[in-house]
N, C-alpha and C positions, 0 to 999 in steps of 0.2 A: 154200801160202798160200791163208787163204780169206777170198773176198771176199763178204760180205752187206749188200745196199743200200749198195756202194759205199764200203764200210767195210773195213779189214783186217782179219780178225779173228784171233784167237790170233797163235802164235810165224811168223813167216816163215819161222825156221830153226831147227828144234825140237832146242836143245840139250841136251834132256835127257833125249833116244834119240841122239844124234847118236852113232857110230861113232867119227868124228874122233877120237884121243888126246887134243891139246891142248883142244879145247870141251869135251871130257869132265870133264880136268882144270880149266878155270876153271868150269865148271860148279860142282864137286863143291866149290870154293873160295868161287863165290857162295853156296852153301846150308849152307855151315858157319859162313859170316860173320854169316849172317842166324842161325841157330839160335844163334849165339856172342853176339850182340846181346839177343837175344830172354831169353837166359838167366837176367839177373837180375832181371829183372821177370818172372820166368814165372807167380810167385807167385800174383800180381796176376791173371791173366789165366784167367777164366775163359768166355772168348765169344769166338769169333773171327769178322768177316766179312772177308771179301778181295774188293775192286772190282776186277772187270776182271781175272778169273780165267784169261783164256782156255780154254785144255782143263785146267784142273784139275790142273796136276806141283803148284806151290808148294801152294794146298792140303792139297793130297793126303800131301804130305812135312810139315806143320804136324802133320796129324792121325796120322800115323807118328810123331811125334816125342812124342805123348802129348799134346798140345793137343788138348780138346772143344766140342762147342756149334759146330762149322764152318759156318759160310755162305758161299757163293762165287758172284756174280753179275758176268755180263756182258752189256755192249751189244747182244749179236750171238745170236740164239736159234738159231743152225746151230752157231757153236761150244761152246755149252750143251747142246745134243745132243751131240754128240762127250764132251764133258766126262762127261755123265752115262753114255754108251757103254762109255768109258773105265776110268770109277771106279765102279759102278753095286753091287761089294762094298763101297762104304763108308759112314760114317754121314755124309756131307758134301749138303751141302741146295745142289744148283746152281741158279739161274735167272736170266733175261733180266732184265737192269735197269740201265740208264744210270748211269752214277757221278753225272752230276750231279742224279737223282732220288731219289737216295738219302736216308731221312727213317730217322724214330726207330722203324721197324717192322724195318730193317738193321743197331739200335744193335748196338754190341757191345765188350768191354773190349779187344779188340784192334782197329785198324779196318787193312787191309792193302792197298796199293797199288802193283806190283812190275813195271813196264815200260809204264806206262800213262800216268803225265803227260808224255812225250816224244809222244805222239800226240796230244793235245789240242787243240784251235782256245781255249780256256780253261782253262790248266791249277789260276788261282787260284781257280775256282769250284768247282772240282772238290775242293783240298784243304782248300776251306772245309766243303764239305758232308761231307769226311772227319770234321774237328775237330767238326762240331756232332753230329755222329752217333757219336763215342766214345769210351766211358763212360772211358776211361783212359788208351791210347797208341795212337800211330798211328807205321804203320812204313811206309817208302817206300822206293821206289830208282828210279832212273833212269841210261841209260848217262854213264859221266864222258867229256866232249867237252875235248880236240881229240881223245883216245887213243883213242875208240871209232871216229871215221871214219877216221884211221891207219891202222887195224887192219887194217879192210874196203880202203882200197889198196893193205895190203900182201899181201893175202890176193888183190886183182885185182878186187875187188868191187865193183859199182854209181860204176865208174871215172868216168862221164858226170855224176854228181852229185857228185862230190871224196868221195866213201866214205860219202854218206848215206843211211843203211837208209829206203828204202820208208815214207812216213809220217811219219817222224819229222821233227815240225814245230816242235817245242823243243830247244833244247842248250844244256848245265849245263855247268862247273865244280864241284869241289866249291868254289869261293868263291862262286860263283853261285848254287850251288844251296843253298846255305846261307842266302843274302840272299832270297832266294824262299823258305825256308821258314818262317824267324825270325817273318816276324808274326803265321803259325799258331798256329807251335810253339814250346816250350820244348825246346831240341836237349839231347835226352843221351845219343847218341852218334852218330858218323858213321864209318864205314869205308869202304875203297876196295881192292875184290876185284878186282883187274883181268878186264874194264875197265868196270864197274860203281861206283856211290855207292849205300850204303845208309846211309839216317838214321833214327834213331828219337826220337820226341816226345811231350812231351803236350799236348796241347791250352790254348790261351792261355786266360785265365781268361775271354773275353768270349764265347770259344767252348761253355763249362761250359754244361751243362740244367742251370736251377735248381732245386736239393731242396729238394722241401715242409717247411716250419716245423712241426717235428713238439714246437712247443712250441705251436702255435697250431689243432692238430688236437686 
């Protein structure tokens, strides 16, 4: 775990080296969900940035997967070094930048945000500046609660908190997490990888950059 200015930055529990069988296996479960989602819109998608990248796996497995044009920014410019350490063979553009700074220089047809509004002090600000910023759909996950702190006491983990991971200052349903997303998004589709939610959406029409009147140019 790394901590810069007080901030956690990337995975706590890097499940996507992890050794463990079973994290290996929901790992392998989460990233098939998400590339199973991703599928019939891939079309569409020619631009991808992802907020709050930490060290660059999800990325990194986008751009594996045939997805181009990668950009991957986070909070924390220690874990953006790592990231770029990491993946430094690839064509994926890492760098330091707040989600909620995030403007129309980060636009992109995919916008991707994948463990990161559960850490929030303002998660709605955050997915607002998702929606305004792209061009097409925006794709989320967050852990599904009560099942994710379950997990962690069944596993003996952070027993003094009732099983909550370090940080995490939101917790979804997917009923919840669906009513928190709706006034963003148009929901078209939601999965639940245990013990994960991923949603994908496009952006509410108030959210839309308006295109120039190219009857009036």
């Amino acid at each position: 775990m790394i901590i810069d200015n007080g901030l956690i930055a990337g995975n706590i529990c890097n499940k996507y080296e992890s050794g463990n069988p079973i994290v290996r296996h929901l790992t392998n479960r989460f990233l098939s969900a998400i590339k199973d989602t991703l599928e019939p819109v891939r079309a569409r998608i020619g631009s991808v940035t992802e907020a709050g990248c930490g060290e660059g796996y999800l990325s990194t497995r986008l751009s594996l997967w045939g997805y181009q044009n990668i950009k991957a920014c986070d909070v924390s410019p220690l874990i953006i070094e790592q990231a770029r350490s990491l993946f430094h063979n690839t064509a994926i553009y890492f760098y330091a930048k707040s989600i909620y700074n995030i403007s129309t220089s980060d636009s992109a047809d995919l916008m991707v945000c994948c463990e990161v509004l559960e850490h929030l002090e303002d998660p709605r600000k955050a997915l607002e500046a998702l929606c305004l910023t792209a061009k097409s759909h925006v794709l989320l996950s967050v852990p599904r609660e009560p099942l994710w702190r379950a997990l962690n006491v069944l596993r003996g983990k952070y027993l003094g908190e009732r099983g909550n991971t370090p940080g995490h200052l939101n917790h979804w349903s997917v009923k919840t997490f669906r009513s928190f997303a709706e006034p963003f998004l148009n929901i078209l589709d939601i999965r639940t990888p245990t013990p994960w939610i991923i949603l994908l959406g496009t952006p509410r029409k108030q959210f839309l950059t308006p295109q120039p009147d190219l009857q009036k140019t």
